[in-house]
C-alpha positions as CSV (number, residue, x, y, z in Angstrom):
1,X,84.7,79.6,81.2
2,X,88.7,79.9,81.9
3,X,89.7,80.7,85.3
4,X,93.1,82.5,85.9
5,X,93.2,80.6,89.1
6,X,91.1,77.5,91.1
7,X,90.7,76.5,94.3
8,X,88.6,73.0,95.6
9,X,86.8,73.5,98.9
10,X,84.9,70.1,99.0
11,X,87.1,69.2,101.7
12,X,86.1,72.4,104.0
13,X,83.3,72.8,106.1
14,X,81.2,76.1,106.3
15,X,82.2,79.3,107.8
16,X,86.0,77.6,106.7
17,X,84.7,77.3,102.9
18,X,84.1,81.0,102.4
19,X,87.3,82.2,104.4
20,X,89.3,80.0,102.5
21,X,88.0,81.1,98.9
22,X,88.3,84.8,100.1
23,X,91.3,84.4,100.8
24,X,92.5,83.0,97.6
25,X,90.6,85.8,96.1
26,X,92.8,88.9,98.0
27,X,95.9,87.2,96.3
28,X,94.6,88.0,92.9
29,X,94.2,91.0,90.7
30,X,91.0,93.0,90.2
31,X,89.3,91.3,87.0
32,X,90.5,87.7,87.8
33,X,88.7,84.9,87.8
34,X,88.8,82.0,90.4
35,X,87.5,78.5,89.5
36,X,85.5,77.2,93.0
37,X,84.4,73.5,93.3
38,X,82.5,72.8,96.2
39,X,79.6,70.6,97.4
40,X,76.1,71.1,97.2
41,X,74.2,72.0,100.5
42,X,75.1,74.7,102.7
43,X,78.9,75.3,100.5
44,X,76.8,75.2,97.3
45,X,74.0,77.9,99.1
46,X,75.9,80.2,101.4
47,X,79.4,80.7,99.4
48,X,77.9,82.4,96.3
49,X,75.5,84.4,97.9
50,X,78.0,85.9,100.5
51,X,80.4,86.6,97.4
52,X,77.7,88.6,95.5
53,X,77.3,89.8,98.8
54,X,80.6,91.5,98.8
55,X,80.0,92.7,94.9
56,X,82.0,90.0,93.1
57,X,80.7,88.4,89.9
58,X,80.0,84.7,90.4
59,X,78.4,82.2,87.8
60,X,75.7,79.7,88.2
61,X,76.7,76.8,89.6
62,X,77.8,73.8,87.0
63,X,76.9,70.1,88.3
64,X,80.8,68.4,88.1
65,X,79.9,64.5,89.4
66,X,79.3,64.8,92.9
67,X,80.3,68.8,93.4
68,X,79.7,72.0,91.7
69,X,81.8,74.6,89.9
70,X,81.8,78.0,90.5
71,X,83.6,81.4,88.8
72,X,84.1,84.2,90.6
73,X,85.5,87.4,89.2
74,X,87.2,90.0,91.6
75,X,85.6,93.1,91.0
């Protein structure tokens, strides 16, 4: 999948992983998509289902080595 724009939060610890890809999502345009890698555990649980949450459009995870990738379209 292409991303318009990508952000890596394996680096960030929960609640800061969620701020920090929402943030990077209000700089975008309605119908973008953002390329997420983050870590399995809580990042891997909690960050997609509080985007879907908030209505965007987020893939299944992708294994990517030790992290996962993410897409997440702004609504």
């Amino acid at each position: 999948m292409n991303s318009d724009e990508w952000i890596d939060i394996t680096a960030e610890h929960c609640p800061m992983t969620f701020v920090r890809v929402k943030l990077k999502l209000e700089e975008m345009a309605s119908g973008q998509t953002l390329s997420v890698r983050l870590n399995p555990g809580e990042p891997l649980a909690n960050v997609p289902r509080s985007l879907q949450e908030e209505n965007y459009l987020v893939s299944p995870p992708q294994a990517s080595g030790n992290s996962f990738i993410i897409y997440v379209t702004k609504p």
